[in-house]
Short mmCIF file of the C-alpha atoms (twelve columns), coordinates in Angstrom:
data_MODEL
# 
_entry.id   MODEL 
# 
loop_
_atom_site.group_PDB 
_atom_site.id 
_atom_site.type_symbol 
_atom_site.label_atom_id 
_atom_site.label_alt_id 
_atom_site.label_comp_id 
_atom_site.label_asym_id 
_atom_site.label_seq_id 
_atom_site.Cartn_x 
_atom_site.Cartn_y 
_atom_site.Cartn_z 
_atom_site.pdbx_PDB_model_num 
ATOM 1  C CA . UNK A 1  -30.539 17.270 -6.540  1 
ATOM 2  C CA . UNK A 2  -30.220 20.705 -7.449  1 
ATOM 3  C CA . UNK A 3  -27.394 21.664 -10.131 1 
ATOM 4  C CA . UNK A 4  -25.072 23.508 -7.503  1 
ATOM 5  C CA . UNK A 5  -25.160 20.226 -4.988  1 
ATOM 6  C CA . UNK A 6  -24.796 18.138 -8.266  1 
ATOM 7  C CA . UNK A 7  -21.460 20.177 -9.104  1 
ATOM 8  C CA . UNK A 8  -20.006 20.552 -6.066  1 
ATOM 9  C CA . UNK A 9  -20.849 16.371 -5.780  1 
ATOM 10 C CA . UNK A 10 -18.642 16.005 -9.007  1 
ATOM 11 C CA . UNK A 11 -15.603 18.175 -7.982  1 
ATOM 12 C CA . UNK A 12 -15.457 16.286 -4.777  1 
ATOM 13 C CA . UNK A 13 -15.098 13.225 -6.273  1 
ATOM 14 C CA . UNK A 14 -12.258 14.388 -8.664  1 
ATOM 15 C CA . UNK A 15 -10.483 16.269 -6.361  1 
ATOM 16 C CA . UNK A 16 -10.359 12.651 -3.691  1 
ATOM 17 C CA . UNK A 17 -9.677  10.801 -6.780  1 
ATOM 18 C CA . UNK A 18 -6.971  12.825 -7.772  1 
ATOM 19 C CA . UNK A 19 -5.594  12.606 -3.982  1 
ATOM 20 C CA . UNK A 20 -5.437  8.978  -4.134  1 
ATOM 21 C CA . UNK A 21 -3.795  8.832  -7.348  1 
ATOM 22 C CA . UNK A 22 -1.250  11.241 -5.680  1 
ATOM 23 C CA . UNK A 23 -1.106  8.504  -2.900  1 
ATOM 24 C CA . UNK A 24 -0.558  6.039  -4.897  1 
ATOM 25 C CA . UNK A 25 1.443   7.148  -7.876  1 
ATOM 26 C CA . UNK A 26 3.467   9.978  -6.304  1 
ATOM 27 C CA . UNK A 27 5.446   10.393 -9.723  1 
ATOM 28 C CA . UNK A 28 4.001   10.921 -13.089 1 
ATOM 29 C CA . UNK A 29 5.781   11.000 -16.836 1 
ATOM 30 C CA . UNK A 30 7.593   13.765 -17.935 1 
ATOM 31 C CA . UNK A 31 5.270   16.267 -19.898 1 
ATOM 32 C CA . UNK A 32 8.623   17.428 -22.180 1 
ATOM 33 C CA . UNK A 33 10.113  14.554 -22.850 1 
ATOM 34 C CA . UNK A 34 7.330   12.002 -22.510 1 
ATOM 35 C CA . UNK A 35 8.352   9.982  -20.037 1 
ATOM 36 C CA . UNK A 36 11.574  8.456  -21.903 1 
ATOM 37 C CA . UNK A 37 14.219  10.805 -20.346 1 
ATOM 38 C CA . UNK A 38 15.698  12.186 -23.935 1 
ATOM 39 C CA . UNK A 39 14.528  14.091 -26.784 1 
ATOM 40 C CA . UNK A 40 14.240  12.082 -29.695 1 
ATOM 41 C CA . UNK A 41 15.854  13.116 -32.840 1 
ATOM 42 C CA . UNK A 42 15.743  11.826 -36.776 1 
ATOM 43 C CA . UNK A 43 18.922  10.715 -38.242 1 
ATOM 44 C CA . UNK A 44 19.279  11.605 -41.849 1 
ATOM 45 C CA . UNK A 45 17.245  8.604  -43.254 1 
ATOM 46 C CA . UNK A 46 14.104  9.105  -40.901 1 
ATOM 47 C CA . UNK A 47 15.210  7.044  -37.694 1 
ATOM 48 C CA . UNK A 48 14.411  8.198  -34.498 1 
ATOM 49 C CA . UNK A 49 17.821  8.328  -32.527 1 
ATOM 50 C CA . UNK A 50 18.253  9.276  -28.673 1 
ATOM 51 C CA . UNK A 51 19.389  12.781 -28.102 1 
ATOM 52 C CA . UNK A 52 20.318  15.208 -25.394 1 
ATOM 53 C CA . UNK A 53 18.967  14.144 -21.864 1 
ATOM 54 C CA . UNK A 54 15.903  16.162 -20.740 1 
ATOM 55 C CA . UNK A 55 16.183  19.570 -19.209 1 
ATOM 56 C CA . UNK A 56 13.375  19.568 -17.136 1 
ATOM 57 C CA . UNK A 57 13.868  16.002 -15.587 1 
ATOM 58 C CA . UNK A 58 17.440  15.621 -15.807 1 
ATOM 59 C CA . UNK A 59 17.211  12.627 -18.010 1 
ATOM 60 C CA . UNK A 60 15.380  10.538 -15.410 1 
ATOM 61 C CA . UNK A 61 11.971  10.843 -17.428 1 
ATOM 62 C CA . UNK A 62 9.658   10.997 -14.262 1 
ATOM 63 C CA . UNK A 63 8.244   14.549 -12.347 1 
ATOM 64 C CA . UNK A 64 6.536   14.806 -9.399  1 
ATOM 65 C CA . UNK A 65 3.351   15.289 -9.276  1 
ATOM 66 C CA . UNK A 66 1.605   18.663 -8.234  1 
ATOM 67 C CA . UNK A 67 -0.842  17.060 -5.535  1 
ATOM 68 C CA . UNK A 68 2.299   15.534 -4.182  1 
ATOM 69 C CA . UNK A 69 4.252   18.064 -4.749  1 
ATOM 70 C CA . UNK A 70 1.949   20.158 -2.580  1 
ATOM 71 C CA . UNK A 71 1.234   17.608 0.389   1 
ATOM 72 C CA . UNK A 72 5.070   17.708 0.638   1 
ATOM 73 C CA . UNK A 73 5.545   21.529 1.053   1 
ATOM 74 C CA . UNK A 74 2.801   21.582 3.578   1 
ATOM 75 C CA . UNK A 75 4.140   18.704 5.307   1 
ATOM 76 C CA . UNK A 76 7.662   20.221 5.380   1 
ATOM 77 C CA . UNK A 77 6.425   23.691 6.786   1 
ATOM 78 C CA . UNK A 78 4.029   21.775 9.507   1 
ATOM 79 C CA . UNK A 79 7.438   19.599 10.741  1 
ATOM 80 C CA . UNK A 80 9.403   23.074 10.655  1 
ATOM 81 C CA . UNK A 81 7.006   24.770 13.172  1 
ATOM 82 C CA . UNK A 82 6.573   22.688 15.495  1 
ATOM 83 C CA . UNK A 83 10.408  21.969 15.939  1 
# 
C-alpha cells in the first residue's frame, strides 16, 4: 500500500470509530470539572472539600459530545426544511 492509501486507511477508521463512540456514548465527562460536577477545593488542613457547582456544565458533570453535538445540528436543520 502506498503511504497516502495507508493514511487515508487510518483516518477512516478513527473517524467511524469515533462515530460509534458518539452512538453509543452520546455524553462524555466534563473537561473543567472532571466529570464530578464541582470544583474541588482544600480546606485549611489539606482536605479536598466540594465547592461551587461547575460553570460550564451546570453542576451536572457530563457535556455533550462534539460528534453528537454535530449529528444533532444537522439533524435539526434537515427536520426544519423539509417541514
Amino acid at each position: 500500500m502506498t503511504p497516502i492509501a495507508l493514511a487515508i486507511a487510518c483516518l477512516l477508521a478513527v473517524t467511524l470509530c469515533y462515530v460509534w463512540v458518539c452512538a453509543g456514548s452520546p455524553f462524555g465527562d466534563c473537561r473543567m470539572c472532571n466529570g464530578f460536577g464541582f470544583a474541588t477545593k482544600t480546606d485549611r488542613k489539606g482536605r479536598l472539600k466540594r465547592g461551587k457547582p461547575c460553570r460550564r456544565c451546570k453542576g451536572r458533570g457530563k457535556r455533550v459530545r462534539v460528534g453528537r453535538w454535530l449529528f444533532n445540528r444537522a439533524a435539526r436543520i434537515y427536520r426544519e426544511g423539509t417541514r
